[in-house]
C-alpha positions as CSV (number, residue, x, y, z in Angstrom):
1,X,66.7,97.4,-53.8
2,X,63.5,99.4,-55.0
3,X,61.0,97.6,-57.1
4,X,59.8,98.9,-60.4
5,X,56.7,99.5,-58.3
6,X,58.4,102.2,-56.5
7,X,58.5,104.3,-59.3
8,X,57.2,108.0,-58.6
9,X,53.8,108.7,-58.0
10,X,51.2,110.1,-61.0
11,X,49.2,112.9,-60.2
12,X,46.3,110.6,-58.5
13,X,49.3,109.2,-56.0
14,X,50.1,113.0,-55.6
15,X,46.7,113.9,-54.6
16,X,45.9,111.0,-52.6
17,X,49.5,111.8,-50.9
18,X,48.4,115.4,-50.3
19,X,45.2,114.4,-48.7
20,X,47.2,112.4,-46.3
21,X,49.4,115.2,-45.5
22,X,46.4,117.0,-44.7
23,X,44.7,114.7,-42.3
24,X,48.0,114.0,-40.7
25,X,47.7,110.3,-40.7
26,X,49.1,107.6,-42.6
27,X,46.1,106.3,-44.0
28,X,43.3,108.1,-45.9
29,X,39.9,106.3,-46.1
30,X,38.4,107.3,-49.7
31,X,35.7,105.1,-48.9
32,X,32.4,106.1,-51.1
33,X,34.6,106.9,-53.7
34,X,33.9,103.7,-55.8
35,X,30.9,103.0,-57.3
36,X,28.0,101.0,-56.3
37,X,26.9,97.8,-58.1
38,X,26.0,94.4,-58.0
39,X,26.8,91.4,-59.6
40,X,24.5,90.4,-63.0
41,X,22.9,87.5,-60.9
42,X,21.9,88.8,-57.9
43,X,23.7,86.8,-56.1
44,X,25.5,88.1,-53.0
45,X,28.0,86.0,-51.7
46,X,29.6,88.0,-49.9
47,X,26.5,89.6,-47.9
48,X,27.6,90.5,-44.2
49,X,31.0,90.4,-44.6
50,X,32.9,93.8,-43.6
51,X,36.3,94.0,-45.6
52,X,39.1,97.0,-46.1
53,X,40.5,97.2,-49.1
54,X,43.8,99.0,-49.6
55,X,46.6,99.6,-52.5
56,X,49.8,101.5,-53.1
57,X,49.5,105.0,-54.5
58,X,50.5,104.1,-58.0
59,X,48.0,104.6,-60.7
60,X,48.6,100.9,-61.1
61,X,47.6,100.5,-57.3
62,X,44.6,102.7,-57.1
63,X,43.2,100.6,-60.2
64,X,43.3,97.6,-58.7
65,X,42.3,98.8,-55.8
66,X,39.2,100.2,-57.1
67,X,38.0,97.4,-59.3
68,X,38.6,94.9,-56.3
69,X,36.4,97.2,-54.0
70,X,34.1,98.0,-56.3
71,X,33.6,93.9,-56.8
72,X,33.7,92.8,-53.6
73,X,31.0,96.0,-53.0
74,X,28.8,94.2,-55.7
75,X,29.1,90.7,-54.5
76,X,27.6,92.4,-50.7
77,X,30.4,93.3,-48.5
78,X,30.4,96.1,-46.9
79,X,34.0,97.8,-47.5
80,X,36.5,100.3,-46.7
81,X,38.1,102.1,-48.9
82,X,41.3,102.4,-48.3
83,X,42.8,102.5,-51.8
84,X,46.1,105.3,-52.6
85,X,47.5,104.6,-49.3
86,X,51.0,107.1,-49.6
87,X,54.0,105.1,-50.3
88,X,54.4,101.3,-50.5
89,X,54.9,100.8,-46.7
90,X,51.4,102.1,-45.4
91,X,49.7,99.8,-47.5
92,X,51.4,97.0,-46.5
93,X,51.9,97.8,-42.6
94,X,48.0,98.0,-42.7
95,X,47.8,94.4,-43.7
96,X,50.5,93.4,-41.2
97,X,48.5,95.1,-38.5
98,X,45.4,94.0,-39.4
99,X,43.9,97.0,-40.7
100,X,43.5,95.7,-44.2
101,X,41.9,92.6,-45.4
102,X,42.7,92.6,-49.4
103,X,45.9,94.3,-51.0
104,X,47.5,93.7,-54.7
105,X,50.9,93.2,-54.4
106,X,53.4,91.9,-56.6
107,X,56.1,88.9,-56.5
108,X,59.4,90.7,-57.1
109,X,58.7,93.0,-54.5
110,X,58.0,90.4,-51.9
111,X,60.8,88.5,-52.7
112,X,63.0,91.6,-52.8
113,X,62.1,94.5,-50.7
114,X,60.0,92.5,-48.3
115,X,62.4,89.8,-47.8
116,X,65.6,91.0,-48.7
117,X,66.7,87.8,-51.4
118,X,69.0,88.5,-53.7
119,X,68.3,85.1,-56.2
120,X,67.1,85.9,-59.3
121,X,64.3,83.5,-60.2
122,X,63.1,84.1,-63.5
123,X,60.1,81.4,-63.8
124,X,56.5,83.5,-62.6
125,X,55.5,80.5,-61.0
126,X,58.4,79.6,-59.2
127,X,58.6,82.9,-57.4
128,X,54.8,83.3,-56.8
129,X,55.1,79.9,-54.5
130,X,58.8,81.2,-52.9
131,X,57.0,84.2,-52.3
132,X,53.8,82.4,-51.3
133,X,54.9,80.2,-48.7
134,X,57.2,82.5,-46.9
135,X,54.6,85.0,-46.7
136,X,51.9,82.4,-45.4
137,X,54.6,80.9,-42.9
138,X,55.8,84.5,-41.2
139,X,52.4,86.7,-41.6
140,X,49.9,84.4,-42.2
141,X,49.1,86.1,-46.0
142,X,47.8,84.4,-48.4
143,X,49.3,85.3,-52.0
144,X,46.3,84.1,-54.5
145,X,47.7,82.8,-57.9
146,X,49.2,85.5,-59.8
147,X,47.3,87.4,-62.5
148,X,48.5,87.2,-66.1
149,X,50.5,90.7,-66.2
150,X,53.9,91.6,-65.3
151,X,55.2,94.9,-64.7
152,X,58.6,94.2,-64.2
153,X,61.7,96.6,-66.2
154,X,62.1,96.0,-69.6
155,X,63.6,97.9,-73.0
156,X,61.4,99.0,-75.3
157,X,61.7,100.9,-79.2
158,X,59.2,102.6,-81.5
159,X,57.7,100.0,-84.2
160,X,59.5,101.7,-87.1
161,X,62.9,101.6,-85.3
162,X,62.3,97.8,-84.3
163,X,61.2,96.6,-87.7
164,X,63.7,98.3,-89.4
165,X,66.4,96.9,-87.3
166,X,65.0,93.8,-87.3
167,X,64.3,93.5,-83.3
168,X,62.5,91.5,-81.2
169,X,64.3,90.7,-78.3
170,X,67.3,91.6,-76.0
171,X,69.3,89.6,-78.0
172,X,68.3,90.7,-81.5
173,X,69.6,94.2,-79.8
174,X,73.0,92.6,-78.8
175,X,73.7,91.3,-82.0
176,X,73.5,94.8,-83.8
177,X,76.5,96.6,-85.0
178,X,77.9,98.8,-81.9
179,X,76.6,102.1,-83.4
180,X,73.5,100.9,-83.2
181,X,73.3,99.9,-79.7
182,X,72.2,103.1,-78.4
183,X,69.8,103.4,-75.3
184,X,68.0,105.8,-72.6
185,X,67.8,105.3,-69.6
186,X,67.4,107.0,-65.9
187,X,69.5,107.5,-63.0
188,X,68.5,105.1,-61.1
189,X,67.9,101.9,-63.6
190,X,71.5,103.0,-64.4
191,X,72.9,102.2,-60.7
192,X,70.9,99.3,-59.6
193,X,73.2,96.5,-58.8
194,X,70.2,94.1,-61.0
195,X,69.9,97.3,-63.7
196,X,71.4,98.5,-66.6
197,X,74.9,97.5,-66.7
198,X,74.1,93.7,-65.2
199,X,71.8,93.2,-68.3
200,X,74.8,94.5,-70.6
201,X,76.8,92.0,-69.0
202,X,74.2,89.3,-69.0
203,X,73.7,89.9,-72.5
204,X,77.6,89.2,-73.4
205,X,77.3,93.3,-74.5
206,X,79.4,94.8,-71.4
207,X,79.1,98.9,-70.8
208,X,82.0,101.1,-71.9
209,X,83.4,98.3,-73.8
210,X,83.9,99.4,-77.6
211,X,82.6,96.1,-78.7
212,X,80.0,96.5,-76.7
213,X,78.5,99.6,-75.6
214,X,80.5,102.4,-75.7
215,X,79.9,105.7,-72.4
216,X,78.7,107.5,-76.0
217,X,75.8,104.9,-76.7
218,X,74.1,105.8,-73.4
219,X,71.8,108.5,-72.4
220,X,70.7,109.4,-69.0
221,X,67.5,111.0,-68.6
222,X,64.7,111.3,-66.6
223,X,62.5,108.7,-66.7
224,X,59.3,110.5,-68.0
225,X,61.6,111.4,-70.9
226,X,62.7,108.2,-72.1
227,X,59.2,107.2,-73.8
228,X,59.1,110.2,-75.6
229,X,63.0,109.8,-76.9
230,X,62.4,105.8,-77.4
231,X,59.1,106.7,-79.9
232,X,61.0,109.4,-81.6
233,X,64.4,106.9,-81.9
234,X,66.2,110.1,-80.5
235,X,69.0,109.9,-79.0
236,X,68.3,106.3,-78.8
237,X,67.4,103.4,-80.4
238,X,65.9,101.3,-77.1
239,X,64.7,103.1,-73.8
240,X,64.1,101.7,-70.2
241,X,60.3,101.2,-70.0
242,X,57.9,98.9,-67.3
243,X,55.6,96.4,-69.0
244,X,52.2,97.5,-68.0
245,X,52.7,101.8,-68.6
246,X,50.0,103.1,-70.3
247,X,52.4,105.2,-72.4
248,X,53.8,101.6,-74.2
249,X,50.6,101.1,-76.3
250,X,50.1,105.1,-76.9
251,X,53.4,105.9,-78.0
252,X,53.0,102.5,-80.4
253,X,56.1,101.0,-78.6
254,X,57.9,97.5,-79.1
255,X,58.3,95.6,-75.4
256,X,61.4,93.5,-76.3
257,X,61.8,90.0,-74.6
258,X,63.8,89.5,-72.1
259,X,64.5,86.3,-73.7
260,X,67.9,85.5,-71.3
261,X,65.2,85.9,-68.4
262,X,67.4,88.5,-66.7
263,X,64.6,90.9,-65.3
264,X,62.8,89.5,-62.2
265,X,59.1,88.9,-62.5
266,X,56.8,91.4,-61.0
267,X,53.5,89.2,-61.2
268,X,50.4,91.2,-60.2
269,X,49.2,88.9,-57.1
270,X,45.9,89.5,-54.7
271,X,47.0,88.8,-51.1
272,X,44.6,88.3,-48.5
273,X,44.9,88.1,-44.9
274,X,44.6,83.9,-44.1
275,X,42.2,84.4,-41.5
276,X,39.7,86.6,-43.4
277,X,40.0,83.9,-46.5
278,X,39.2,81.3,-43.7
279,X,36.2,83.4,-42.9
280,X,35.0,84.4,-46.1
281,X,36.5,81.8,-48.9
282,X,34.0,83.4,-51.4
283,X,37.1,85.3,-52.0
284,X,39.2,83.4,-53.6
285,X,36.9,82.8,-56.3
286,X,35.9,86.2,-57.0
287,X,39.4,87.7,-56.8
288,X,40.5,84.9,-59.1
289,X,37.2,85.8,-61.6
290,X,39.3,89.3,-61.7
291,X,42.6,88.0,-61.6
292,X,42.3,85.4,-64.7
293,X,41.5,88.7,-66.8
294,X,44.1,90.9,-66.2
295,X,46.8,90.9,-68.5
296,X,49.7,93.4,-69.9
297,X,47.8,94.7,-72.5
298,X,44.9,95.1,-70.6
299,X,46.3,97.3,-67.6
300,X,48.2,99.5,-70.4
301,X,44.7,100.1,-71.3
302,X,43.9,100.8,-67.8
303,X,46.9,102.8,-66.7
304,X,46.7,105.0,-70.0
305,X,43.1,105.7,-69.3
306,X,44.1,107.6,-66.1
307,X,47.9,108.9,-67.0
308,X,46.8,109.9,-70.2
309,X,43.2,110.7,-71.0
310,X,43.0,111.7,-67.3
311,X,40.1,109.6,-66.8
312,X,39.3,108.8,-62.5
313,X,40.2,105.6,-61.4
314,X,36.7,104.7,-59.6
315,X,35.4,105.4,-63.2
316,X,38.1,103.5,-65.1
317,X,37.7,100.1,-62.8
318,X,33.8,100.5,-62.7
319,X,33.3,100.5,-66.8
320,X,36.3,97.5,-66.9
321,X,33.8,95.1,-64.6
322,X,30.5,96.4,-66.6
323,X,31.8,95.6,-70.0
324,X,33.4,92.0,-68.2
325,X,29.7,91.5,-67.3
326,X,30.6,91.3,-63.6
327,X,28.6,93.6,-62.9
328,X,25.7,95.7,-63.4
């Protein structure tokens, strides 16, 4: 089961994967690539420490990648950058090996594709300690609190189509008449044995029913496309989005809620190897400082920033901390 984090790669991922290519290794340092600072106090609480800093390829990744090494840079440490890392496995072998100190990560995809459960647990809490205390007991990670964002599946319409229908929710949807019940989706939300037609079921709305949704109501496209059909409300009414995508706030889109809890959350989550924390328990601190900040809004901010205004992530992560006053 792939997480929503497994999406393709944007054109940052592409180039980062490229370089790898290149170099013919599975990990390419980008080191020197975020920028220098320090933190508004002086202070260096970090000073001496040597840390690697790693992320998926995922603008998403890169991001938080960035603003973490660019933070712990300011705080004194000297780190490695090892943010882009091609696909989600290189990232996380690194930490498993030993080779990287600090990775974000989320819960859904450590419950799921790291440890292969199959219970849906909708409360962000609940999961984050499931999640926590397996990880701590077989790798010895430590999984900080989660941040306050979740980029997780969800359905999504423009703001004239939702106010007209009167929507809000998942369940606001299921209570239109059938004709209006129309949405787009991809290939491979459609299949997924916890995608499309689950959350029809779940939501008493069954696929290729006539009293629910009818083969006709459903368009399969590819998933690039379905932001621009979901703004336009053409062919559909609702579209297949993920929380944090820069393109939700651009396009002026509704998130609906998932109000019968039937997505799994993917709760942004810093996860540090146990024996650098032990060594260096400055960390938790300062990840939290960035962690308590982070919310949906703010990393469709983010993510748009580099998928849309084409703006580099080093840049994007070091004008975040500034106008934070983290750093200076």
């Amino acid at each position: 089961m792939r997480s929503p984090r497994a999406r393709s790669a944007t054109l940052v991922s592409a180039l980062v994967l490229a370089a790898a290519m290149l170099a013919g290794c599975g990990l390419v340092s980008s080191s020197g690539t975020f920028h220098d600072a320090r933190l508004p106090d002086r202070a260096r609480p970090l000073d001496g420490a040597k840390l690697t800093v790693t992320s998926k390829s995922f603008t998403e990744g890169v991001l938080l990648g960035k603003i973490t090494a660019t933070y712990l840079a300011a705080a004194g440490a000297n780190i490695t950058d090892l943010t882009g890392a091609p696909g989600s496995a290189s990232s996380r072998q690194a930490q498993l090996n030993g080779d990287a100190d600090v990775l974000w990560e989320y819960t859904g995809t450590g419950w799921v594709n790291y440890h292969n459960q199959t219970e849906t647990i909708s409360d962000p809490h609940e999961l984050w300690q499931r999640v926590h205390d397996i990880e701590k007991r077989d790798h010895d990670l430590e999984w900080l609190p989660p941040a306050n964002f979740n980029d997780t599946y969800a359905f999504g319409a423009s703001t004239p189509t939702a106010e007209r229908l009167g929507v809000r929710s998942l369940s606001d949807v299921a209570a239109l008449p059938v004709p209006d019940r129309t949405f787009c989706v991809d290939d491979e939300f459609f299949s997924r044995s916890d995608g499309f037609i689950p959350m029809l079921q779940k939501y008493g709305i069954p696929y290729n029913d006539p009293n629910g949704v009818p083969s006709g109501n459903v368009t399969r496209m590819d998933a690039g496309v379905v932001y621009t059909a979901t703004a336009k409300s053409a062919p559909c009414n609702f579209g297949m989005i993920y929380t944090t995508d820069g393109r939700v706030k651009n396009l002026d889109l509704v998130v609906l809620d998932d109000d019968e809890k039937f997505f799994l959350p993917y709760s942004g989550t810093a996860v540090v190897r146990a024996t650098v924390l032990d060594r260096y328990p400055q960390l938790r601190t300062l990840l939290g400082t960035i962690s308590e900040r982070l919310t949906d809004e703010l990393m469709q901010d983010l993510n748009g920033r580099v998928d849309i205004d084409g703006e580099d992530p080093a840049d994007v992560a070091y004008d975040w901390l500034k106008g934070q006053n983290l750093i200076e």
